[in-house]
C-alpha positions, -999 to +999 in steps of 0.1 A: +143+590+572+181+591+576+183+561+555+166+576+521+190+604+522+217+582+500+187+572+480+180+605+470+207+620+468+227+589+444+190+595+421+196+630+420+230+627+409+220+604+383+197+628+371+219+657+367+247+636+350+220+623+323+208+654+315+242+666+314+252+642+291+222+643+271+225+683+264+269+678+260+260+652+232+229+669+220+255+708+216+283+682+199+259+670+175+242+705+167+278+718+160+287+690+139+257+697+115+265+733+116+299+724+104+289+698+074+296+673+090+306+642+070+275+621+083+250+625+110+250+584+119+285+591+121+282+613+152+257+592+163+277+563+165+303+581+184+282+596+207+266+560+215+305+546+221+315+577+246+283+570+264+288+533+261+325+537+275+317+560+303+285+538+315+308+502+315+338+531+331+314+537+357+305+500+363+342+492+366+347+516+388+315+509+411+328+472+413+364+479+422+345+506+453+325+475+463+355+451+456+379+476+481+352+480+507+348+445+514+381+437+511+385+468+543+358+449+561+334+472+559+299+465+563+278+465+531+244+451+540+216+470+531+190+478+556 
């Protein structure tokens, strides 16, 4: 039982993050049509390079994490 708790708990995060993200972008492009803004792919296209950016961030920084613990000798084997 004890060892599903990162499981769920890592998903959950996930979760929440995405649907964060989703509604952030989702409000940023609302307000840019509000606003006239000059073209809807052009928003879109942003949006897809901050998500794009923050997903390749977040791989980065996972690997350095996993990079560091092995380097510290820590054990990373899964179960």
């Amino acid at each position: 039982m004890l060892d599903w708790i990162p499981v769920v708990l890592v998903t959950f995060k996930v979760l929440v993050l995405g649907i964060g993200m989703f509604f952030a972008i989702k409000w940023h492009y609302d307000q840019g049509k509000k606003q006239k803004a000059p073209e809807a792919g052009a928003v879109l296209r942003a949006s897809g390079k901050v998500a794009a950016v923050f997903v390749l961030s977040l791989l980065g920084l996972g690997l350095v994490t996993f990079d560091l613990a092995r380097t510290l000798g820590l054990e990373l084997t899964l179960p």
